[in-house]
N, C-alpha and C positions, 0 to 999 in steps of 0.2 A: 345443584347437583344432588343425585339423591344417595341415600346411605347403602351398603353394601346388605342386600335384602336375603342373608339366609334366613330361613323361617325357622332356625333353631336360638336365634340371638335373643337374648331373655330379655333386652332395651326395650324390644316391643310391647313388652310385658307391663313394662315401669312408667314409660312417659309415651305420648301421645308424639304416634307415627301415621302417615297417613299413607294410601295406597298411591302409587303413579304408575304410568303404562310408558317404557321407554322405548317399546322399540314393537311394531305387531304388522303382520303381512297375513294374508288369506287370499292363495295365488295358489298358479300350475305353474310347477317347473318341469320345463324337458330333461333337464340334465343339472346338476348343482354338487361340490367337490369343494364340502369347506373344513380347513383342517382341525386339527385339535386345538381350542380355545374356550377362556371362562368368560363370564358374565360377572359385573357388580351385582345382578338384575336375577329373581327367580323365573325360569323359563318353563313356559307350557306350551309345548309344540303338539300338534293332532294329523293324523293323514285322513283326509277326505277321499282321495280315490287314490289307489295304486301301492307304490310302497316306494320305502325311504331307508336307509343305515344308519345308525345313530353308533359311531364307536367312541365308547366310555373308558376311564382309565384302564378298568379291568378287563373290559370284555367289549362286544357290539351288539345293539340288540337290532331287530328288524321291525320295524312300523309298516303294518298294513291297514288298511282299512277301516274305521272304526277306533284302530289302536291313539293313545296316546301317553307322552311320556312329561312329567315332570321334575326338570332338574335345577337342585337350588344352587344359589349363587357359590361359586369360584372352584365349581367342578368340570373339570374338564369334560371337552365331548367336541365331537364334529360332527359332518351329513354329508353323508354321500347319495346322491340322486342317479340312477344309468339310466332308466325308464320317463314318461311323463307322470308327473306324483300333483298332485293337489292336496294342499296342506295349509294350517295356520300357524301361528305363533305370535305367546303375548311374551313379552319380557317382564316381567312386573316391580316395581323398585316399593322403595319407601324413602318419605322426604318427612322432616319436621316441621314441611311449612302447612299450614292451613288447607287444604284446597274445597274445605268446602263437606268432606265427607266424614264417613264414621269412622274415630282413631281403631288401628287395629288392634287393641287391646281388650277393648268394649267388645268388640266381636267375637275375639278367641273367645271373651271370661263367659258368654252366651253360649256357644255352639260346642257341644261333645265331641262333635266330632275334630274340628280342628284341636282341640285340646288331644284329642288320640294320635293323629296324624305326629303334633310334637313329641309324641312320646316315644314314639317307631326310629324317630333317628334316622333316616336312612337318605342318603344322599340323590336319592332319585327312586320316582318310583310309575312303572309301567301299571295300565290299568285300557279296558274297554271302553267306549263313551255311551252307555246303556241311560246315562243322565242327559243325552243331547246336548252335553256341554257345546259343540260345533255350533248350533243354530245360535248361540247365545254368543260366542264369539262374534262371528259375524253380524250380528244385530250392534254388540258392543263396536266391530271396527268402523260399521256405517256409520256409527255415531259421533265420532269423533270428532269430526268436522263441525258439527250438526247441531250438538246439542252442548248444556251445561255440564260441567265437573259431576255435581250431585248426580244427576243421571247415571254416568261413568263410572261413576262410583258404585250405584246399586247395582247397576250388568257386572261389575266384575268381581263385587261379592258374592252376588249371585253364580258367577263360575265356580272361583274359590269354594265354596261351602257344595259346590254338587263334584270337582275333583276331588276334596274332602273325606264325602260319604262314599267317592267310588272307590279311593286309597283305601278306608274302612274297613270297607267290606273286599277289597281283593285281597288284604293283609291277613284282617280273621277269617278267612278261607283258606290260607296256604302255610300262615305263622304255625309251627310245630309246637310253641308254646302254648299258642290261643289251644289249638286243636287238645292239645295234653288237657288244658283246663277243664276243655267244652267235654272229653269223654269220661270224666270224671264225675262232671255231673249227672251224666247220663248214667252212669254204673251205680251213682248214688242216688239218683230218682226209680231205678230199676230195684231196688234195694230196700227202699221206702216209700213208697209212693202209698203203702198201705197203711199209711199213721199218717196223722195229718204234718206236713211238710208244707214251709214258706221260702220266698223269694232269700228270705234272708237265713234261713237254716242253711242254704245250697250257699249258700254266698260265703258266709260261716266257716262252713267247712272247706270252702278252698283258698279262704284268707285275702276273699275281693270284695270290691266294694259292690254294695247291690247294682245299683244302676249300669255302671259296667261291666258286671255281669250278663247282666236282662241282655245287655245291646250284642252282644259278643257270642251269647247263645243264640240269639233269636236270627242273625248274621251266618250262621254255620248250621244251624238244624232248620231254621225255617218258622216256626213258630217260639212263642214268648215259651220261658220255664214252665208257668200255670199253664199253658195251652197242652204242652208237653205231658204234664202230671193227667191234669184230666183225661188227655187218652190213655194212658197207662191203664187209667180207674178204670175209663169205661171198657177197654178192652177185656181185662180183667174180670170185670161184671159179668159181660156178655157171657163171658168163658162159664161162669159160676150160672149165671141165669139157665144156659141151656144146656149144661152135661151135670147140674147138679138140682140136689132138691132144694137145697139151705130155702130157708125165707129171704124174702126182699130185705126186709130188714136187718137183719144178720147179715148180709151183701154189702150194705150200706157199710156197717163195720172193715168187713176183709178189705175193702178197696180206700179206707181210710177217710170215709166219710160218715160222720156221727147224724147228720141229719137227714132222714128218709125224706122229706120234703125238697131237697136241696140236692139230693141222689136223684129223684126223678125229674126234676129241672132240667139236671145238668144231663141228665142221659138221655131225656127226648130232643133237648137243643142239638145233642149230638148224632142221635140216631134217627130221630121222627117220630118215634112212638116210646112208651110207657115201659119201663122195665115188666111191667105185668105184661105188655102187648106184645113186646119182645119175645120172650119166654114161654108163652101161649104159642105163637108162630112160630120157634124155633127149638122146642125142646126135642132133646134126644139128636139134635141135626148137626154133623160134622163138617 
């Protein structure tokens, strides 16, 4: 029998658990009306076509299409079905016996992202499947029968680590925290961006650690910090290139870059041509 699988229990952490699948279906139900009950087991349900109910202690939320939900062990929930829904669901447990795969420990201490995910706390969490977790499910239920443990094991880490990155990134998209952070930087690359500024100045000054920095901006604006600073420069440039006379190399300065060689790299990679060429084609033009 396996242990009581919240993914917040810090055992995982300590000694060597391994993953088990207790319970998974990938079916159409016409109609389905199951009440409010817990799981030993962490639950990831998905709706493949139509839509489904899910009511939670606090509230119900509604699963359509594409959606799915992850909820950890011994929180309550039911489903309610009125329409034809096509859906899956794994149950996922953890057992101290052997079965063959990788302890989950080894796993978190690798991947960032499940290390984020433990941080968040949050007893369930709604997300899109933009990772095609679906297909992977289904490869995993075929298997079962089929194939060895180890196998099983790698399709459902492979789940695990892509609901992960999609928890990630639906968290620092809507976290009012994250957000407070991520416009802070922005205000302070807006601010600086004309003195030479690092990964780790930004990091610095918001009292985070670099690397979860990088992932948390790059998650919410779309590009890396450095990707971000450089257009700042070059926009900036441009501005200077064609409504002023300064030299190129005094440009190089105002946009907080000391070396003209490394100014024109960086501004043809970005534009296609030459800050000379630029300037030439663009002066005096609004």
């Amino acid at each position: 029998m396996g242990d009581n699988m919240s993914i917040y229990d810090l055992k995982y952490l300590r000694e060597d658990y391994f993953l088990t699948i207790a319970f998974h279906y990938y079916t159409e139900f016409s109609s389905f009306d199951l009440t409010g009950h817990q799981h030993l087991e962490l639950e990831l349900m998905g709706v493949l076509r139509g839509e489904c109910t899910v009511p939670l202690k606090d509230r119900q939320v509604t699963l359509r299409a594409g959606d799915m939900i992850l909820i950890d062990a011994g929180e309550i929930h039911g489903l309610l079905i009125k329409n034809p829904c096509k859906m899956f669901c794994l149950e996922i447990g953890a057992s101290r016996k052997n079965t063959g795969g990788i302890p989950i420990r080894r796993v978190v201490e690798s991947e960032e992202c499940l290390q984020s995910v433990l941080k968040y706390r949050r007893p369930c969490y709604l997300m899109q499947d933009i990772e095609h977790v679906s297909l992977t499910v289904k490869t995993l239920i075929r298997s079962l029968q089929n194939s060895g443990m180890v196998y099983q094991d790698i399709l459902l880490w492979d789940i695990l680590l892509r609901v992960a990155r999609l928890i990630e990134r639906t968290v620092m998209t809507t976290d009012p925290g994250i957000s407070l952070y991520v416009n802070k930087a922005l205000q302070y690359i807006e601010n600086s961006y004309n003195y030479e500024i690092s990964l780790r100045d930004i990091s610095e000054y918001l009292g985070l650690n670099s690397s979860y920095f990088g992932r948390i901006f790059k998650k919410c604006v779309g590009v890396t910090p450095v990707e971000y600073i450089n257009r700042c420069r070059i926009n900036k440039a441009k501005l200077l290139l064609r409504d002023t006379g300064i030299p190129i190399i005094d440009i190089c300065n105002h946009v907080g870059l000391s070396s003209r060689q490394y100014f024109n790299h960086l501004f043809k990679s970005w534009e296609g041509v030459t800050p000379r060429e630029y300037r030439s084609r663009n002066k005096g033009q609004f």
